[in-house]
C-alpha positions, 0 to 999 in steps of 0.5 A: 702820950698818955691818951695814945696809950689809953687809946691803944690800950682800949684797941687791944682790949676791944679787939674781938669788938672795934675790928668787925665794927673798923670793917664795917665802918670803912665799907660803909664811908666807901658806900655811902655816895653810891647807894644815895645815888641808887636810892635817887635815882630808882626811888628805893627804899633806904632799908632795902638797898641797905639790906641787899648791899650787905648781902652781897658784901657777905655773900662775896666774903664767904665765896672767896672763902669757900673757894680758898677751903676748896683749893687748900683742900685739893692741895693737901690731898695731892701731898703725896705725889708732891713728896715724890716730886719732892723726894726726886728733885732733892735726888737730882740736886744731890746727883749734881753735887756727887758729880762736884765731889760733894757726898751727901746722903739722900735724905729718905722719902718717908722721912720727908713725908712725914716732915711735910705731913707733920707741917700740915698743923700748920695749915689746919691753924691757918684754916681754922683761924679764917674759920674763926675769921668767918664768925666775925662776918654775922657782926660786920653785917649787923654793924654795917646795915645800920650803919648805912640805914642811919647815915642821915642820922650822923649828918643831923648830929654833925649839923647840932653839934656846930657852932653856926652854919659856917662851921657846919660847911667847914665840918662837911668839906673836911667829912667829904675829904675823909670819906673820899680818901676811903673810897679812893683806898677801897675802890682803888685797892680793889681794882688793882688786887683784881687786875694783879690777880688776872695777870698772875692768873694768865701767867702761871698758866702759861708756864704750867704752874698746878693750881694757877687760880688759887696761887694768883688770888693768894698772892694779890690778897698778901699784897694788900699789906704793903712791904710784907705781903709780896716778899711772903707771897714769892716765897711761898709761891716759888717753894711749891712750884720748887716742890711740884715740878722737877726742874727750876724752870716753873719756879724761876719762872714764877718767881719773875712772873710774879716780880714784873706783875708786882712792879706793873702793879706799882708803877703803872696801875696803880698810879691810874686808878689811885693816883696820888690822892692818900699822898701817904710817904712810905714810912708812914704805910710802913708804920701804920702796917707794923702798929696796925699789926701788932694791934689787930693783926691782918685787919691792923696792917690793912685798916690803919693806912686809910686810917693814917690819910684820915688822921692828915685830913684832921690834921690840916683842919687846924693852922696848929696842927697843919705843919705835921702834915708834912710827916706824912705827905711826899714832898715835891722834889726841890720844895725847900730850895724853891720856897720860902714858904711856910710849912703850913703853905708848903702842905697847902700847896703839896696837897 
């Protein structure tokens, strides 16, 4: 305990460090296997690939950045007309109440546009914390070239930290089973963000949704953090489909486009691209998501679950520590009735 609460104490202090170095880190395990195979097979030169899988790392971060600066920018410079569809869907509620006998008064259309001006703050905070996000970008692609530049070095210091050849083979089966649960995280994460985001894309178009590309990227971004980001993401996408358009067809529409997408995303995509490989129950993504946000905020909800698959490779590589295993795997069904193994066979066979 008092060594989890030096390491979480280290984590906060060190935030504005180990966060863009987490990132790079991450990034780099996932790549390593792909530009070794590049390096191979076209005889490129290890500073060169390094340099150019970086740049197109950045490049990719600071176009999806600029496409949310263009988009929220369109967006408050239409605030004036969305408080006119605002001011009149609030005008037909109350006219269907009046006709219930329910008298309310209509709440004056200044007043709601200097509430909804007055809320702007809010977006001006949101723009400038990715603003300082931004910042961090220079440290990720510093960290992550030399990352990957020396890859070979960290193998070499694997290799005389061993105690004999058998455990260096030990050492590298279990660094395969970590780097490859990464992969299987980032690449997997990454197909299914995109196909979520080009279903919803084809779905607000066809029910008239203003800004479809924009609302389909933001809502298939908020669903990397599990459990929080879509329940945030309908509601914030139903709010403005309430808020631009005069009837609650856009929105109820929206709302179940966005409901049936999120439900191909679980049981069907991602089951095919991602599979069972993590093998993380739900608790312990729920966890790793709250701990790894109050630590490092968005970065914390998102890095600590490849961080929790690593932390059960580790604990399998030792016949103590094995049987806690069990706290963060899905157990087949029936598993206790069936066997009479134990706990360390029933995590063997379970994974």
């Amino acid at each position: 305990m008092v060594i989890l609460t030096i390491g979480v104490v280290i984590m906060i202090i060190a935030k504005s460090f180990l966060v863009p170095l987490a990132w790079s880190l991450v990034i780099a395990l996932a790549s390593f296997q792909m530009l070794t195979k590049i390096e191979r097979k076209f005889h490129i030169n290890r500073f060169v690939t390094s340099a150019v899988f970086v740049v197109l790392i950045i490049l990719g971060i600071i176009t999806l950045l600029y496409f949310f600066y263009i988009e929220i920018a369109s967006i408050i410079n239409g605030i004036p007309s969305f408080t006119t569809t605002l001011t009149n869907s609030i005008q037909n509620i109350l006219d269907k109440l009046n006709e219930f006998g329910i008298h309310i008064q209509m709440i004056d259309r200044t007043q709601i546009f200097i509430w909804v001006s007055g809320h702007l703050e809010l977006v001006a905070k949101a723009l400038a914390g990715i603003g300082k996000s931004a910042g961090q970008l220079f440290l990720i692609a510093i960290y992550l070239f030399f990352i990957l530049y020396y890859r070979d070095n960290y193998l070499y210091f694997l290799k005389l930290a061993a105690k004999s050849d058998q455990d260096f083979q030990v050492i590298k089966i279990r660094g395969k089973k970590e780097v490859g649960i990464i992969n299987d995280f980032l690449y997997g994460l990454f197909i299914t963000t995109f196909l979520l985001a080009v279903i919803l894309y084809v779905i607000f178009l066809l029910i008239g949704l203003q800004f479809a590309l924009f609302w389909a990227v933001l809502f298939a971004l908020l669903t990397l953090v599990p459990y929080i980001g879509s329940p945030i993401g309908m509601v914030v996408v139903t709010l403005f489909a309430l808020i631009t358009n005069d009837g609650l067809l856009v929105p109820i529409l929206a709302l179940a486009g966005m409901i049936v997408s999120n439900v191909i995303r679980a049981n069907v995509i991602k089951p095919i691209v991602i599979g069972n490989k993590i093998n993380l129950n739900a608790f312990v993504i729920f966890l790793s998501v709250i701990v790894g946000g109050l630590i490092w905020g968005v970065s914390g909800m998102i890095l600590f679950m490849p961080f929790a698959g690593i932390a059960k490779v580790l604990l399998e590589s030792s016949e103590s520590t094995k049987p806690m295993v069990a706290l963060f795997i899905t157990l087949p069904k029936n598993v206790m009735k069936t066997s009479n193994k134990s706990s360390s066979e029933i995590v063997d066979d379970t994974n």
